[in-house]
C-alpha positions, 0 to 999 in steps of 0.5 A: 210918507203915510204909514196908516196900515201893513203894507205902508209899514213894510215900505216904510221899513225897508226905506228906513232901512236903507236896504231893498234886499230884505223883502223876506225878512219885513215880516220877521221884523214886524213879528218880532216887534209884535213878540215885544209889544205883547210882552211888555205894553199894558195899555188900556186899549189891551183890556176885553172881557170874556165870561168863565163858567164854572161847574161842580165837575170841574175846578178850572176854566179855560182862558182865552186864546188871546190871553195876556195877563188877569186885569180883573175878575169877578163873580156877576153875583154878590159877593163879586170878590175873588182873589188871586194866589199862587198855585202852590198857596191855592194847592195847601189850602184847598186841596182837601177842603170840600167845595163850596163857593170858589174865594181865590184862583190862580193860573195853570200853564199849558199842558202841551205846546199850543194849548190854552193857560187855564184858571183854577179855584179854590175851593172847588165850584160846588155848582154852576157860577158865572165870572166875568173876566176882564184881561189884556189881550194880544194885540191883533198881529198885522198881515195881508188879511189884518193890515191894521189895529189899534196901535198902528192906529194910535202910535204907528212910530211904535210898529216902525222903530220897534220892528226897525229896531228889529231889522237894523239888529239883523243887518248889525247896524248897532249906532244906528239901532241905538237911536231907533230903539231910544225911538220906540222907549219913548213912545212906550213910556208915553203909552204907559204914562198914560195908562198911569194917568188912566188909573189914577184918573189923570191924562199922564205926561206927554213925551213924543219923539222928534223921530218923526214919520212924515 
């Protein structure tokens, strides 16, 4: 079975599932599966960059929409240094310092229900800076406009046995779930392997399921 993009994963699903009623469901399954990649991989196909200006009228930059999780960022000027802590430490220790040159951030929620989390300095920018921000991203979901990406790409066993995981959870298929999420944990825990390998500059450990998409 060929399972290279979005309409061959949901053939793919309901043929694993054994059921042919659960057509209005495949795409809850597949979100689903989606929820938990964006949660729980890491990987260095997930890494982008975006720029952040900063300006004296204001102590935060928006993140991007796609926004995961900080990898890195850095000023594109000497000192490039800035660290991160936690909101509260970044409150007491700038909140009544004059500004100046910004040396820490951290990460503010959103304020409202759809809004962007934003990254705050400390001190305050006393001018116009530049940062380049280097993030993981959300991994571009699957539908009829999009039906395909990087990890239906590289691992398309991840999308199935996560999302039939998903789906055999739906239909209480408990043994059978069993063995499909066992499944998608082991392609996970070569994903993150060799993210490891990457940052310690070695290939990682090889572990492949029998599981098995023909």
């Amino acid at each position: 079975m060929s399972l290279a993009n979005y309409s061959d994963l949901k053939t793919a699903l309901a043929s694993w599932a054994v059921r042919s009623d659960l057509t209005t469901q495949l795409d809850d399954f597949i979100d689903m599966a989606e929820a938990e990649f964006n949660r729980t991989l890491r990987t260095e196909q997930m890494i982008t960059e975006a720029t952040l200006t900063l300006s004296s009228t204001s102590s935060s930059a928006n993140l991007p929409s796609d926004f995961l999780e900080v990898e890195s960022v850095s000023f594109t000027t000497s000192p490039r240094e800035i660290n991160f802590v936690p909101r509260k430490q970044l409150q007491d220790q700038y909140a009544t310092l004059s500004s100046g040159r910004p040396k820490v951030y951290s990460l503010r929620a959103p304020a409202t229900t759809g809004g962007v989390q934003r990254m705050i300095f400390g001190p305050a920018p006393d001018g116009a800076y530049t940062l380049t921000l280097s993030y993981y991203q959300q991994l571009p979901g699957l539908s009829t406009s999009n039906t395909t990406n990087w990890l239906m790409t590289k691992e398309p066993e991840a999308y199935l046995f996560c999302a039939l995981s998903k789906g055999l959870s739906f239909i209480q298929d408990t043994e059978r779930k069993a063995e499909i999420k066992a499944g998608w944990q082991e392609i996970k825990a070569q994903l993150d392997s060799e993210d490891e390998g990457r940052k310690s500059g070695g290939s990682g450990t090889q572990v492949r399921t029998d599981l098995n998409v023909v």
